[in-house]
N, C-alpha and C positions, 0 to 999 in steps of 0.2 A: 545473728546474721540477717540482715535486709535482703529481699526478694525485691526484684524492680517491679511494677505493679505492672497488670500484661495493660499495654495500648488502648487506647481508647476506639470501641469498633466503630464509632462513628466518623473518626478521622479517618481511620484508614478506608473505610468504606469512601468518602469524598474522595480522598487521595484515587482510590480505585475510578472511581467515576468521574473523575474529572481526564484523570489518565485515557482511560476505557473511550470516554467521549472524544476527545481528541482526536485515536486512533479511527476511530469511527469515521470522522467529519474526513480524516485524509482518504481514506480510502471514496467516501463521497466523494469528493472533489477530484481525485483522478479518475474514478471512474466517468464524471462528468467531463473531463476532458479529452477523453477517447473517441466522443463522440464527432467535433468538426477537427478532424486532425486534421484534412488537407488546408481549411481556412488556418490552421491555427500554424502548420510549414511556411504559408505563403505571410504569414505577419513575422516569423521568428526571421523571414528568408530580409523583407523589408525592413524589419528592426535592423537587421546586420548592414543593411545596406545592399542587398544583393539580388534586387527584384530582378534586373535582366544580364543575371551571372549566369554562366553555365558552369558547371562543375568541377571542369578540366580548366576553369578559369581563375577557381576559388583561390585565396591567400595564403588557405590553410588548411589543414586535417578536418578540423570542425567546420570551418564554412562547408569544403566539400562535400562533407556528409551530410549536411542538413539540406545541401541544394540536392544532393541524391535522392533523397528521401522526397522533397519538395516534387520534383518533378516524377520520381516513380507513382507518388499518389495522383499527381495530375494526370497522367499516360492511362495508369489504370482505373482512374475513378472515371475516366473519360470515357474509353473503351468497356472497360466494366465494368460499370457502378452497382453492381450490387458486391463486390468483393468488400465495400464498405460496410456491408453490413454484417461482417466477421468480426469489426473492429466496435459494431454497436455489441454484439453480444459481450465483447470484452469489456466493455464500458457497462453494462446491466450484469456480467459479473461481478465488479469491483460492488456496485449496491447491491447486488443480493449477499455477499459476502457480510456487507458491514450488518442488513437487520441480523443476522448469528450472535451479531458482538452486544445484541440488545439483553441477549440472554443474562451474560454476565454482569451487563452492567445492572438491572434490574437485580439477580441475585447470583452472584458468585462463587459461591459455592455449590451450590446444585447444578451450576453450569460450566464447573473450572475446565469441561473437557471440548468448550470452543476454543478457551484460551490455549489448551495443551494444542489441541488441532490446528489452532493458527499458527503457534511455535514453530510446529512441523511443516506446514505451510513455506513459512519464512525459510526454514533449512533449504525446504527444496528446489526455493526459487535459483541458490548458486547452481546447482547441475543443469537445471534449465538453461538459464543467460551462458552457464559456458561451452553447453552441448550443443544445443538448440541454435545456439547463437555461430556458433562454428557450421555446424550445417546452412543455415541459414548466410553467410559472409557477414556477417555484424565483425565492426573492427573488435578486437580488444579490448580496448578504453570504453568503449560501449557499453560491451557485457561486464565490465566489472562493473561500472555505474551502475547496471540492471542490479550485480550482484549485492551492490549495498541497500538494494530497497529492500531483501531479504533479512539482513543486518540492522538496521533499522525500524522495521519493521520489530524486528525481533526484541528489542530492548524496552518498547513500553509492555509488550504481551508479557516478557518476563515478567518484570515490575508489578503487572496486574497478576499476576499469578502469587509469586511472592507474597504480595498484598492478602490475595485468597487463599494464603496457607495460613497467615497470620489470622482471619476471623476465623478458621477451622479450628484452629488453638485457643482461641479467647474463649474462657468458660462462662463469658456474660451474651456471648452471640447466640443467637437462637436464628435461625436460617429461616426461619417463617416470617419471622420481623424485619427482616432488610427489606421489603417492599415498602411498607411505611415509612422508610427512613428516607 
């Protein structure tokens, strides 16, 4: 009887890291856009068409909510502007989250318990967007969209995790030596 030979940890380490990197670079990049949200309402408001729309004007579900949005950060980044610097720590959230993810990509196994942590993460962003979102009047359609970055989210951490059960099993992987790989 033939035994399939176990995986090669070098693929799958790549596969890991090319994954892992990914997820990393998303998480930069949104956090990096939390940063000018009101410049970035009044371009999505302009790309639509609907620089001097009011809201009660809108064509549709989506125009209105984005001109709501548009003009609640204008009123309050007006009168309050430091209310925007709630929206910077959520933005230097999203980078301090991803150096975590440096752990495992470096070595994965010693560190499977950001990727378990982020899992978790991911779950509990759906009670967030449907709780949170409900107190808060976010439509519906909203917080589910919220809900799939959870979902999404969720599917390469699995995949890396996976990945990191597979070198755990491979009887040629030595956890000291994934740094030099």
């Amino acid at each position: 009887m033939r035994t399939n030979p176990s995986p090669d940890p070098i693929r799958i380490l790549h596969r890991l890291r090319w994954t892992l990197g990914l997820f990393i670079l998303a998480l930069i990049l949104s956090g990096i856009t939390a940063f000018p949200l009101q410049r970035e309402m009044e371009q999505i408001a302009a790309f639509r068409g609907l620089e001097n729309v009011a809201p009660a004007a809108a064509g549709n579900g989506f125009d209105r909510w984005i001109l709501i949005i548009r003009d609640g950060l204008r009123e309050s980044y007006s009168r309050h502007p430091w209310l925007a610097y709630g929206t910077d720590w959520l933005a230097f959230a999203h980078l301090a989250i991803a150096v975590f993810f440096i752990g495992p990509f470096r070595d994965p196994v010693r560190n499977v318990w950001v990727l378990q942590a982020g899992l978790i993460a991911c779950a509990l962003i759906i009670p967030l967007a449907l709780i949170c979102g409900a107190v808060r009047e976010i439509p519906m359609g909203w917080r589910l969209i919220d809900c799939t970055f959870g979902v999404i989210g969720a599917l390469p951490l699995y995949y890396c995790l996976s990945l990191t059960r597979a070198l755990e099993r491979n009887p040629t992987f030595v956890g000291d030596d994934v740094r030099r790989l």
